[in-house]
N, C-alpha and C positions, 0 to 999 in steps of 0.2 A: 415496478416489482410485482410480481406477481404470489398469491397465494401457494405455489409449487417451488418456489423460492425459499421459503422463508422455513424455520427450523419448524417439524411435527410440531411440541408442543407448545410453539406460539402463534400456530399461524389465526387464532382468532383473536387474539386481542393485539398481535404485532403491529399492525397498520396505525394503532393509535399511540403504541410507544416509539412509534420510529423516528420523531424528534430527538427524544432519548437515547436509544442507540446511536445513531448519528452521529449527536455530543459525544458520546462515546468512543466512535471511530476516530472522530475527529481530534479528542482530547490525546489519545495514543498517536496518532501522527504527529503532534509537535512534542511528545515525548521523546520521539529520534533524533538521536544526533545529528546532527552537519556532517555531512561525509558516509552518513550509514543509510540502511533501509532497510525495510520490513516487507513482506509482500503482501497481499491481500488476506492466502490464507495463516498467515503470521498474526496479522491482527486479530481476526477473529476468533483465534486458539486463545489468543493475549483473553479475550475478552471472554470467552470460554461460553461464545455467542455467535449463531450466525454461520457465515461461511464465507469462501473469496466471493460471491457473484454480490453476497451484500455488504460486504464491505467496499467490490468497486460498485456500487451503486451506491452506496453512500457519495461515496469521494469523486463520481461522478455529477453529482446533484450539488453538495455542498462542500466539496475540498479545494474549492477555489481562495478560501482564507488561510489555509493553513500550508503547510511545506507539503502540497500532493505529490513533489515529485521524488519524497521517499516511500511512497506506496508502491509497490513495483510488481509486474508479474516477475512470477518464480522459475521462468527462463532467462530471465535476466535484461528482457528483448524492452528496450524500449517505448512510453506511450506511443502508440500510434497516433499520428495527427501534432503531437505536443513535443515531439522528438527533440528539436532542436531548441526548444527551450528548456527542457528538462535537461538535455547535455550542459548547456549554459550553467547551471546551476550546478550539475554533479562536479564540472571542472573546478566552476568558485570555491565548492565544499570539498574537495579533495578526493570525490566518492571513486573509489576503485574503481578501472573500466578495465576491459578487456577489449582492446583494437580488434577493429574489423579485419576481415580480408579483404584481398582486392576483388575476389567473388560477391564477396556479400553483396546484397543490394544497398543502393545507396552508400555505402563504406562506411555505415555508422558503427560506430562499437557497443557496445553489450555491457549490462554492468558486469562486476567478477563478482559473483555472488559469493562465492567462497568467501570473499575480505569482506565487501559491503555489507553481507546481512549481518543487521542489529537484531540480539536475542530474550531484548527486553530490560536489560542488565538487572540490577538489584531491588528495582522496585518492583521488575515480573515476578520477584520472589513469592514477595507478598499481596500480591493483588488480589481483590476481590470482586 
C-alpha cells in the first residue's frame, strides 16, 4: 500500500496503525451474514475509514481467516482467481446470484446485488 492510498489525514501515522485497521476490516467481515455481502467500499463507509483499495488490501493480505468471500466488488463480478471457491460458498449460504449468459465468459454468474448486499443492519446504527 502505498502513501497515495491511504486517507489525507493519516497518511503519516497510518502504516503503524494498519494492524489496527485490519482488525478492523476484518472484524466487519465476519459481522456479515451467511447469504449477504458488503463490498469493499461498503466497509470502509461502515468504518467511516479508508476506502475500497484499502479495505481490498487489507482482505488481500489478511482475509484469509475470516468469510472473504462476502467482501465483494460493487459489480457484483466475482474474485478473480478465487471464483469458484467463492461460488462454492455463496451456493452453501444461500447468497443471491444472478446467472450468467451464455455469452459471458466462462458462464459464471454474478452476485445480484440488489438482494445480497448487507447494510450493516442495527449495529451500523450505532457504530463507532
Amino acid at each position: 500500500m502505498s502513501e497515495e492510498d491511504l486517507p489525507g489525514d493519516a497518511r503519516a501515522e497510518y502504516a503503524d496503525a494498519l494492524p489496527e485497521y485490519a482488525e478492523r476490516v476484518l472484524d466487519v467481515t465476519e459481522m456479515i451474514p451467511p447469504g449477504r455481502v458488503m463490498t469493499y467500499g461498503d466497509v470502509a463507509e461502515w468504518l467511516e475509514e479508508g476506502g475500497p483499495r484499502q479495505v481490498g488490501r487489507v482482505m488481500a493480505l489478511y482475509g484469509g481467516a475470516v468469510p472473504w468471500w462476502r467482501v465483494v466488488r460493487a459489480d457484483g463480478a466475482l474474485l478473480p482467481g478465487h471464483e469458484l471457491r467463492a461460488l462454492a460458498h455463496y451456493r452453501t449460504e444461500g447468497t443471491p446470484l444472478k446467472e450468467a449468459s451464455r455469452a459471458a465468459e466462462g458462464h459464471l454468474p454474478r452476485l445480484d446485488m440488489r438482494r445480497a448486499r448487507w447494510d450493516g443492519g442495527q449495529r451500523a446504527k450505532g457504530h463507532t
